[in-house]
C-alpha positions, 0 to 999 in steps of 0.5 A: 469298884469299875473305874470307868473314863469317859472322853469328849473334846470339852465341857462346853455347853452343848447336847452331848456335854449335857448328856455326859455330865448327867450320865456320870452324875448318876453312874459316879454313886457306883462306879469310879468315873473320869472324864477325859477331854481336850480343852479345859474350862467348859461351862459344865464343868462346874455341874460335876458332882465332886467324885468324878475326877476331870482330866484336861489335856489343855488348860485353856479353851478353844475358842480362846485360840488364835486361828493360827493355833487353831490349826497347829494344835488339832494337828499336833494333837492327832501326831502324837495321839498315841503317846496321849493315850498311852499317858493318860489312859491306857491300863488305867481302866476298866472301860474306855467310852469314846462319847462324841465323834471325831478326835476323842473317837480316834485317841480312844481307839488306840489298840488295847485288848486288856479293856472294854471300849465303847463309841458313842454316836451322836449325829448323822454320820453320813452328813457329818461327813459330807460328799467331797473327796476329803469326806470319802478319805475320812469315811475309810479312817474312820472304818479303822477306828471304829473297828476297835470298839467292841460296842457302838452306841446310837442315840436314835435308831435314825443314827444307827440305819445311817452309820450301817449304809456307810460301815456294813461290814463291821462286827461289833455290837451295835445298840440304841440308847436314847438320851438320857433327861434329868427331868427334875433339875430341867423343871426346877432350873425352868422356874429361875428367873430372867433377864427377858420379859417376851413381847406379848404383842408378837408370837416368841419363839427360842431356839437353843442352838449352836451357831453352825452351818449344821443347825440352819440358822442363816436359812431361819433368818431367811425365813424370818424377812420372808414371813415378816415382809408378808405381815407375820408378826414374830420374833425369834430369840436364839440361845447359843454361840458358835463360829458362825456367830459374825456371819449371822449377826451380818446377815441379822443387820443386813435385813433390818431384823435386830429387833425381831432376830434376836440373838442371846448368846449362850446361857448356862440355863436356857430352860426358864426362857424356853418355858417362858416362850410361845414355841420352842423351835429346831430347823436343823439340816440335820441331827442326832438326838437333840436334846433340847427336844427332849427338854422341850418335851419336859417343859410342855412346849409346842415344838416346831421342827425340821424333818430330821432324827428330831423326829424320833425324839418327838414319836410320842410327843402331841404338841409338834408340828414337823415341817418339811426339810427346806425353805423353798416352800416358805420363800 
């Protein structure tokens, strides 16, 4: 049987984390899955079916970190990524599949010529990265590292096209893979009841997102007053956390929009509040493949969206309205 690892910096709820999680769900029945990550006790780990084997490099998460620790641990983790991957992964497997950006990327790319390896995209590297002197340093590190991995895999043809302007010399195969969406557990979790009974007197939409600068929620809060003060009646109700989480709830208060801007937290099953709500909605600066587009789809919903990758994720998708990329058209 193929032992086969796969890396990710944790379990935490998340996209990707959901992908992976489904993924070796299915591949564990013929293959011997591991999964590596950095920070332990991630929501998802408790959703592993119980042949995979979990191997956590700290047994704590990150956001439990002080900011001070914050700091030193990614930097003695990229110190001593070497030894890391000589320890816990290196002659241990048949496959090495580095399944998100960034540091996971950098351990798995250690030289080792006796196995497969395989890195997984999923966003818009060229926005990840930025446009400062520090993204340029990055963007010629990270040609290094990706220059050890036999396969590239992108999670929409929208990543690969960007990848390519920015690494146009690299040889290794390159190859799209849609994210993969278990349709039966998203229906079945959609019917579990919950602790929110929508307004049916104002328009309801959810959000499932991460509280990062990526996904635009300060620039939906924006749009949100706006709207309000013309007499729009509507709320928002946006699942996640994320390290924005202070900043928001400030600019929540700020404009009087408790009520209205409502901000749920993370939730193990957001499905029966995105089945239960009027629109489902995303208005990212940029992204992959999102996956909560594609549960979205599974359930039914109208889905609004910011022009982004998203947009390949809804390609055969009616029930959409994609809107422009800005706020300047709504203010």
């Amino acid at each position: 049987m193929k032992k086969i690892i796969f890396g990710i910096t944790s379990l935490n709820i998340g996209g990707a984390e959901r992908v992976l999680v489904d993924i070796c769900n299915k591949l564990c029945e013929k293959y011997d899955i591991t999964i590596f990550t950095i920070y332990a006790k991630g929501e998802f780990e408790k959703s592993l079916n119980k042949k995979i084997k979990l191997i956590n490099l700290y047994n704590f998460k990150y956001e439990n970190l002080t900011k001070m620790q914050q700091n030193i641990i990614p930097l003695k983790f990229a110190l001593m990524k070497k030894r890391i991957y000589n320890t816990y992964i290196k002659n241990k497997f048949d496959i090495e599949i580095a399944f998100l950006e960034g540091p996971i990327t950098t351990l798995f790319s250690q030289k080792n010529n006796s196995v497969k390896k395989i890195a997984w995209v999923h966003n818009d590297i060229g926005m990840v990265f930025g446009h400062n002197i520090k993204s340029m340093i990055k963007k010629i590190l990270n040609n290094n590292i990706y220059k050890q991995y036999k396969k590239i895999v992108f999670v929409s043809n929208h990543n690969k096209e960007k990848y390519l302007k920015i690494y146009k010399k690299q040889k290794n195969e390159k190859l799209v893979i849609h994210n993969y969406v278990d349709k039966d557990e998203i229906i079945r979790k959609s019917n579990e009841n919950i602790d929110l009974e929508f307004d049916n007197n104002s328009i309801n939409f959810v959000t499932v997102s991460r509280l990062v600068k990526q996904k635009a929620i300060g620039r939906l809060i924006d749009v949100h007053y706006k709207l309000i003060e013309k007499g729009y009646k509507h709320k928002i109700y946006v699942i996640g956390d994320g390290e924005l989480k202070e900043e928001i709830k400030e600019k929540i208060k700020k404009f009087n929009l408790e009520k209205t801007f409502i901000l749920l937290g993370k939730k193990d099953n957001p499905y029966p509040y995105m089945k239960n709500a009027d629109y489902f909605c995303l208005f990212s600066y940029y992204e992959g493949l999102p996956m909560v587009l594609l549960e979205a789809k599974v359930l039914g919903k109208y889905i609004v969206c910011t022009d982004t990758a998203s947009r390949e994720a809804l390609e055969d998708y009616n029930n959409k309205k994609i809107v422009e990329n800005s706020e300047k058209r709504y203010i």
